[in-house]
Backbone bond lengths (Angstrom), bond angles and torsions (degrees), N, CA, C in turn:
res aa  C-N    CA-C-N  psi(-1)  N-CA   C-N-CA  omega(-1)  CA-C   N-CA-C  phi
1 X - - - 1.448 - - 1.527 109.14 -
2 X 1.381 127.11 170.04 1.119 136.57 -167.73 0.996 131.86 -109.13
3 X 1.543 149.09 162.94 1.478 111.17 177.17 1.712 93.17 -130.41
4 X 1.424 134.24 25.77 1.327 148.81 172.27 1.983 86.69 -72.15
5 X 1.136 90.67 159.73 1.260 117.62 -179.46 1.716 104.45 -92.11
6 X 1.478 116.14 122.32 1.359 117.10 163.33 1.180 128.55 -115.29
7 X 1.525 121.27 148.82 1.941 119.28 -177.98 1.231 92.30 -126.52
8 X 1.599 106.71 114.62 1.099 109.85 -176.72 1.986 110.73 -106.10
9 X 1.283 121.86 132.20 1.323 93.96 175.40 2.187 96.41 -157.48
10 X 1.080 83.94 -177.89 1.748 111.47 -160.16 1.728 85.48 -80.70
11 X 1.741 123.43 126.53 1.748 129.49 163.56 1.419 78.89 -91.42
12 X 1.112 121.91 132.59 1.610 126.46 127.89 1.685 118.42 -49.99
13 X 1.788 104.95 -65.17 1.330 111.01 176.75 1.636 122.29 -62.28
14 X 1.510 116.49 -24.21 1.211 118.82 155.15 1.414 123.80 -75.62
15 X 1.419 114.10 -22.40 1.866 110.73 -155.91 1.290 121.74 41.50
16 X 1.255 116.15 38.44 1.342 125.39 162.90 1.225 125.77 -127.54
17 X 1.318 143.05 -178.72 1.036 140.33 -162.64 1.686 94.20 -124.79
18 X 1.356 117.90 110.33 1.397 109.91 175.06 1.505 120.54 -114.02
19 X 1.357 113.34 144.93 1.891 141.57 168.35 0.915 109.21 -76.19
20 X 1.058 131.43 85.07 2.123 121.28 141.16 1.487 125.91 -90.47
21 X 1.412 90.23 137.09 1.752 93.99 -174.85 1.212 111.59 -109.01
22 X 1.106 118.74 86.55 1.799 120.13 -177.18 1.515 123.82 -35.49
23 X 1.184 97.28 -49.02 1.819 104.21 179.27 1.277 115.09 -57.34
24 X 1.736 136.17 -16.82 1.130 130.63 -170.97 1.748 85.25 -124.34
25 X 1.034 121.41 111.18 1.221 125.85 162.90 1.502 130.50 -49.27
26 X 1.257 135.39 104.31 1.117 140.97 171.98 1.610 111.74 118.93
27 X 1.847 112.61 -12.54 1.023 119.58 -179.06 1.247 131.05 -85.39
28 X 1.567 116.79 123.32 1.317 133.57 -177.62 1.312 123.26 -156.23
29 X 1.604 135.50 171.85 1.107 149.75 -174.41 1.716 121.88 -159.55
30 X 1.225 120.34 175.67 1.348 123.64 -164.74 1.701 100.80 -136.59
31 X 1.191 114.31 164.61 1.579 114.97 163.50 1.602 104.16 -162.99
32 X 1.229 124.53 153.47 1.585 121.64 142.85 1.874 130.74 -45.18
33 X 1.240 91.58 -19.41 1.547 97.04 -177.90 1.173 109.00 -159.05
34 X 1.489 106.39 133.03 2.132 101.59 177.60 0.772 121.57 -14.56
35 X 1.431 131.62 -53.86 1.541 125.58 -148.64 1.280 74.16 -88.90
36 X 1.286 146.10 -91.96 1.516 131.69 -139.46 1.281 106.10 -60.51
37 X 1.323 151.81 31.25 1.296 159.88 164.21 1.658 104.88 -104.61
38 X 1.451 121.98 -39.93 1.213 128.44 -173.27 1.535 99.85 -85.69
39 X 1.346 118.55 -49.24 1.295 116.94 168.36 1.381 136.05 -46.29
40 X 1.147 123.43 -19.23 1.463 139.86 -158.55 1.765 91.66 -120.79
41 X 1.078 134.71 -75.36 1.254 129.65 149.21 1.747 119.79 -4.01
42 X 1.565 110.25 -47.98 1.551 111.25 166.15 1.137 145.35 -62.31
43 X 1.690 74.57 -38.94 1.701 92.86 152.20 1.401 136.38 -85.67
44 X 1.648 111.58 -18.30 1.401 106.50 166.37 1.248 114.02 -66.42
45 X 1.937 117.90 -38.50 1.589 111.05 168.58 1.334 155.68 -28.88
46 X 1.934 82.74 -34.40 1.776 110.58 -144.40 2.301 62.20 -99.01
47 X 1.231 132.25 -68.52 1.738 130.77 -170.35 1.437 100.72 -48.23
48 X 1.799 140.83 -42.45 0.846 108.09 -165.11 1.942 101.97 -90.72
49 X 1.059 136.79 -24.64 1.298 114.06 145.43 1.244 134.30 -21.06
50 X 1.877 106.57 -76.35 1.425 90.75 163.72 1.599 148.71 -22.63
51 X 1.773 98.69 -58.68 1.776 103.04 179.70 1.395 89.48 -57.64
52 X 1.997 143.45 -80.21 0.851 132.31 -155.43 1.689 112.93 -30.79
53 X 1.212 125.97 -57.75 1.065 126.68 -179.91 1.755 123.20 -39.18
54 X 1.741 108.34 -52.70 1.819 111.63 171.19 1.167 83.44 -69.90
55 X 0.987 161.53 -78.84 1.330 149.25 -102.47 1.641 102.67 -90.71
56 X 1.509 126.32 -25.42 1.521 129.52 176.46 1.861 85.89 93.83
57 X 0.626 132.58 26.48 2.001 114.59 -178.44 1.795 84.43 -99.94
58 X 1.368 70.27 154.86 2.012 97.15 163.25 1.217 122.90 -70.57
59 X 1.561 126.99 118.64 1.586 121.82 164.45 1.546 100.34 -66.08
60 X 1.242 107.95 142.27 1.743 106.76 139.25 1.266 152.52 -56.41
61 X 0.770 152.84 110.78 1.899 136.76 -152.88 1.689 91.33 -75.77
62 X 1.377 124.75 126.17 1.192 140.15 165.84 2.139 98.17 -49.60
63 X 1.691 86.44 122.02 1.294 97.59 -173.56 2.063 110.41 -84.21
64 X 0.810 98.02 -42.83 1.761 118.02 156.01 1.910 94.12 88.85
65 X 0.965 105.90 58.50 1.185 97.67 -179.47 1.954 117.06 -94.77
66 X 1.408 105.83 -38.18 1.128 94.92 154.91 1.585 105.63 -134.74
67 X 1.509 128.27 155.08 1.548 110.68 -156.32 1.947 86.56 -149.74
68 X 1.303 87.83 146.63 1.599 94.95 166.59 1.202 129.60 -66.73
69 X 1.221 140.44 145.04 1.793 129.84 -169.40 1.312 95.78 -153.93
């Protein structure tokens, strides 16, 4: 699990349930159902770390202000 901050909410125009993680800019994901929205999102977290990492950029330290449980 993560300790990035997630907003999780219902697209109508998508019909999906979408994850954005504010603290990592550009990062997000989709699912059929919350949990697979949060799930997929974990994994976009755990890839966009990665590139930051080859790439030399700065992670953010997860601020934890509001957190999934």
């Amino acid at each position: 699990m993560t300790k990035y901050e997630m907003i999780i909410y219902w697209s109508e125009e998508d019909q999906a349930y979408i994850a954005e993680v504010p603290e990592l800019a550009g990062c997000m994901a989709d699912g059929n159902s919350y949990q697979e929205a949060v799930r997929n999102a974990e994994q976009v977290i755990a890839e966009w770390i990665e590139t930051a990492v080859e790439l030399g950029r700065p992670i953010p330290e997860p601020k934890g202000r509001l957190l999934y449980a």
